[in-house]
Structures are given as C-alpha cells and as structure tokens.
N, C-alpha and C positions, 0 to 999 in steps of 0.2 A: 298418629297415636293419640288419643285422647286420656287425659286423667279425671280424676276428682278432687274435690277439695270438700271431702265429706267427713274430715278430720281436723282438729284445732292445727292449720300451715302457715307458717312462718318463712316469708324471704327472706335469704342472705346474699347480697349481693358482694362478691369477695374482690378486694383489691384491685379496684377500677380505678388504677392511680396514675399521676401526669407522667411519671419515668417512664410506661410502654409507650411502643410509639405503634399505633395502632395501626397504621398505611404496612408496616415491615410485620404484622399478625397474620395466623391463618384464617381470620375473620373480621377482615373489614366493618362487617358488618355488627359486630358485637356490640361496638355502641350503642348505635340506634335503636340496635334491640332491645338493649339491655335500659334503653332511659325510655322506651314503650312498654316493658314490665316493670318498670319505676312506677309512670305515671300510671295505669290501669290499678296497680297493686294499692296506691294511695286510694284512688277512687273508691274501690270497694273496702276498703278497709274502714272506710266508713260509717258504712254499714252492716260490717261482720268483722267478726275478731279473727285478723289476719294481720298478725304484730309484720313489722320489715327491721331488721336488724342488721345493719352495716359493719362490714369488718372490712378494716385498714392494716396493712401489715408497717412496723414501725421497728424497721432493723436497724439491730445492736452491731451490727459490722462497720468499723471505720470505712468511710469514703463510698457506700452502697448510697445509691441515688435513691431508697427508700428510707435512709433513716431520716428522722425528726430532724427537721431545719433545712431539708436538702428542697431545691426546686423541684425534684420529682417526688417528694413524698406525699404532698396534697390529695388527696380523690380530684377523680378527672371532674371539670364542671357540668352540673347535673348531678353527680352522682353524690354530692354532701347530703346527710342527714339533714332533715329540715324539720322546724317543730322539736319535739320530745323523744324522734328517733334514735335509737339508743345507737351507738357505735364500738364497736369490739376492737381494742386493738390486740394484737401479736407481734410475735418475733420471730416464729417458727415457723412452718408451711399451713400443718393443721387449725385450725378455727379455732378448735377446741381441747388444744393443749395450752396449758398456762393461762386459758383467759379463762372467766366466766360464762361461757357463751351456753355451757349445755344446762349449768343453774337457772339460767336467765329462762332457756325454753322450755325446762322441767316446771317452773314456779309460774309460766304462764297457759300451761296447760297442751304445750304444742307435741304431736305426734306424728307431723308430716314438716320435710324442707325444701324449699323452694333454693339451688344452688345455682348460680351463674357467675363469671367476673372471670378472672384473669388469674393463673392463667391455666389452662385446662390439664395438663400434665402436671402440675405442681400442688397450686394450694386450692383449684377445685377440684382435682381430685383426689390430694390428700383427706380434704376436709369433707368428703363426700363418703372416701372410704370408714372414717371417721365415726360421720353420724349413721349410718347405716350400720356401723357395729356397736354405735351404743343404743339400737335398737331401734329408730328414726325411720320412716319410711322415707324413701333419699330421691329427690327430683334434680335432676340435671337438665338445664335447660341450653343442650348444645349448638343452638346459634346466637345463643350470649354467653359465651366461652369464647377465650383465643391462645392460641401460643404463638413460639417461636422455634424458627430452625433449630437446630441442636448437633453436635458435632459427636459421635459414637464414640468407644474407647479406638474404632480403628482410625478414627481421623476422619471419618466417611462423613459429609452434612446428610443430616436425613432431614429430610423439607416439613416444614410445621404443619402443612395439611395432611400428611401423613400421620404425625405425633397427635394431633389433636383428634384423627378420626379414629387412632388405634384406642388411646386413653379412654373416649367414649366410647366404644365397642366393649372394653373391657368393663366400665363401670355399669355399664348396661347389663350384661351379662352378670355380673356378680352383685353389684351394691346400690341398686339402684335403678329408675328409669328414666333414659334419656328420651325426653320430648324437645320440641319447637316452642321458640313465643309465643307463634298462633294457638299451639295447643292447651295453655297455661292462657290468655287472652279468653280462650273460648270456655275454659272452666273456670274463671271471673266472671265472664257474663253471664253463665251458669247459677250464678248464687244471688244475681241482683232479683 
C-alpha cells in the first residue's frame, strides 16, 4: 500500500518505553522499525515541514512500571527526543486526552498523523481512534506497533499476534490506514 504526504504530517511515536519487554511482543520487530521511521523522518524533515512529536505515558497508578521515577518509565534508547522535539506526556491511553497534543498540531498546521509505538491494542489504537475523529487523516504504521497476549473474561489467553492483527484490521477498516515502514520510507523519499 502506498500513501502520501501531500498534506502538513506529523509523527507520533507512542510509548516506546523501557517497561515492554519487546522479545515477550507480537513484534519483534517494532523497534528496528520504529528507530528506521525515527531516523528517515529526521532527515527529511529537514527539508520539509514534518514536525515528530513524542508521547510518553507517565502513570498516576501506585507501583505501575510507567510511573515517573520507575526503571521502566524512560523511552526505550533511541527513541528520546532529541534537539527541540517536543514530548507529550499522559496518563490515560489516548494521546489526546488531557494533554495538549491536538493544539500543538492544530497551531502547526498538521492534517495528516504518522502513528506507531506500543502498544497496538491500547494507546495506538486508542489514540488513532482518537485523531481520526478529530478529523486527522490517521496513519498506522503496523509493523511498528506491538502488543501483548491478553487473558479474555473466560480465562482463555488469546496470543498477541492475534490482538494486534485484529486491532489493525479494525482500525484499518474504520479510522484509518494501516501501512508498513517501507511504505512511509518510500513516501519520504517521495518529497526529497
């Protein structure tokens, strides 16, 4: 699938933080993916106005491995802001509840989002459903996405690569389209 970036787009790269343990994800590979749309997205952004906007989730739940001060709340290495990139935090699932996140892309002109991170059942695809209903054209970049197994109300594990290819199926279908790295990679080199 190929897209465009023929619109002011903005990446958010969602809670790519040291508490997953990414080997136990349904995407191994999500890192690598996800710090190869890092580094392309800087390059070009150089020379096009393609802001990159980072959101950290920073929970308010006693003894959660993402609150503030905990060894898992950091972003995983690679994925800190660097320079003047601005950083979102939350405490909720969605990006853009409580924070400023959708002022920030309203006041910079943006009408497309670049979404990837962790974890794909949760807060990309809460925050996906999100921007696509506050009118956003919504990019999901599903092999920099990952979850985890999950246990039903019957007890039953349903396996993460299940949860994570249902969530994108659905967000595809409704709020959004889901593309590859390479796809977002090739509509970067697109604009050089």
């Amino acid at each position: 699938m190929t897209i465009a970036l023929d619109v002011p787009t903005a990446l958010i790269p969602i809670d790519v933080q040291r508490a997953f343990d990414m080997a136990a994800s349904s995407n191994p590979a999500m890192e690598p993916n996800g710090l190869r749309l890092l580094a392309a997205w800087r390059r070009a952004s150089q020379s096009a106005e393609l802001p990159l906007i980072h959101v950290r989730h920073d929970s308010v739940q006693p003894g959660s491995p993402f609150r503030p001060g905990q060894p898992g709340h950091p972003l995983r290495p690679g994925f800190e802001p660097r320079g003047d990139e601005p950083l979102v935090t939350k405490s909720v699932n969605a990006a853009f509840i409580g924070t400023d996140l959708d002022l920030r892309l309203r006041r910079l002109g943006v009408q497309q989002v670049v979404l990837f991170g962790m974890t794909t059942d949760m807060c990309v695809s809460t925050s996906a459903r999100v921007a696509s209903n506050l009118g956003y054209r919504t990019i999901v970049v599903g092999d920099a996405a990952a979850c985890f197994d999950l246990v039903d109300a019957d007890g039953t594990r349903v396996p993460a690569r299940e949860i994570h290819r249902a969530h994108l199926a659905t967000l595809h279908a409704e709020f959004g389209t889901v593309v590859d790295t390479e796809a977002v990679l090739a509509a970067l080199g697109q604009r050089d």
